[in-house]
C-alpha positions in Angstrom: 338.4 247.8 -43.1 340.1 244.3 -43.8 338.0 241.6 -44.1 338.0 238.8 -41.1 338.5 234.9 -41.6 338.2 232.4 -39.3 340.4 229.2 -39.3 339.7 226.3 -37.3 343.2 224.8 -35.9 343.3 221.0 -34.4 346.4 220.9 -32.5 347.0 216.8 -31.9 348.8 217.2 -28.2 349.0 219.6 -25.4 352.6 220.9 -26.9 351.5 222.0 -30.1 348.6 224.0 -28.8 350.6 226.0 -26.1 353.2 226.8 -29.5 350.6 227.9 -31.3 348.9 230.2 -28.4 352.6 231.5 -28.2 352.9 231.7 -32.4 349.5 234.2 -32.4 350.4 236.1 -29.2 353.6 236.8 -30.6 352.2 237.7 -33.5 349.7 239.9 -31.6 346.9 238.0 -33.1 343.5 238.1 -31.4 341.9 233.8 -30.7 339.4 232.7 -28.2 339.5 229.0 -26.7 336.2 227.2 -27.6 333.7 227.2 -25.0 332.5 223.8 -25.9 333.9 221.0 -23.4 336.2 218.7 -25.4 334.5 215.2 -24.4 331.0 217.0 -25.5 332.5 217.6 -28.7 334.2 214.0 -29.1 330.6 212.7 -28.2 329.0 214.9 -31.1 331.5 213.5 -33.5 331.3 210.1 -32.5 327.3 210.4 -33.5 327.6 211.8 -36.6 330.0 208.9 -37.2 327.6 206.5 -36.4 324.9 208.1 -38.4 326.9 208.0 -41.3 327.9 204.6 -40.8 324.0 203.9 -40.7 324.0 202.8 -36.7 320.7 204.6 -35.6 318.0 203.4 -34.5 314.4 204.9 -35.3 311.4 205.4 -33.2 308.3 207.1 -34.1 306.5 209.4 -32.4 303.6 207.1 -31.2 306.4 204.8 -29.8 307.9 207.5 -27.6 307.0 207.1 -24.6 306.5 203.5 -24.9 
């Protein structure tokens, strides 16, 4: 049995990722769409941007619900 990778692709514009759909269909190459909503995603990276660039905020657990 061959061993399975996985490659992560980030097509910049709507024309690039229907050539690459057509590339692995022609190619008879198996790929799923993520389920993940794009502007969910952009959010997620946007945060971890801003917790590297030290923008957070910390509140402890007593001052929850204050």
């Amino acid at each position: 049995m061959e061993k399975m990778e996985t490659i992560l692709v980030y097509p910049k514009n709507p024309d690039k990722m229907k050539a690459l759909k057509a590339f692995l269909k022609a190619l008879k190459i198996d790929f799923e769409k993520s389920p993940y909503n794009p502007d969910f995603v952009s959010k997620i990276k946007r945060s971890d941007e801003d917790i590297k660039a030290g923008r957070t905020s910390k509140i402890t657990p007593d001052d929850i619900w204050k």
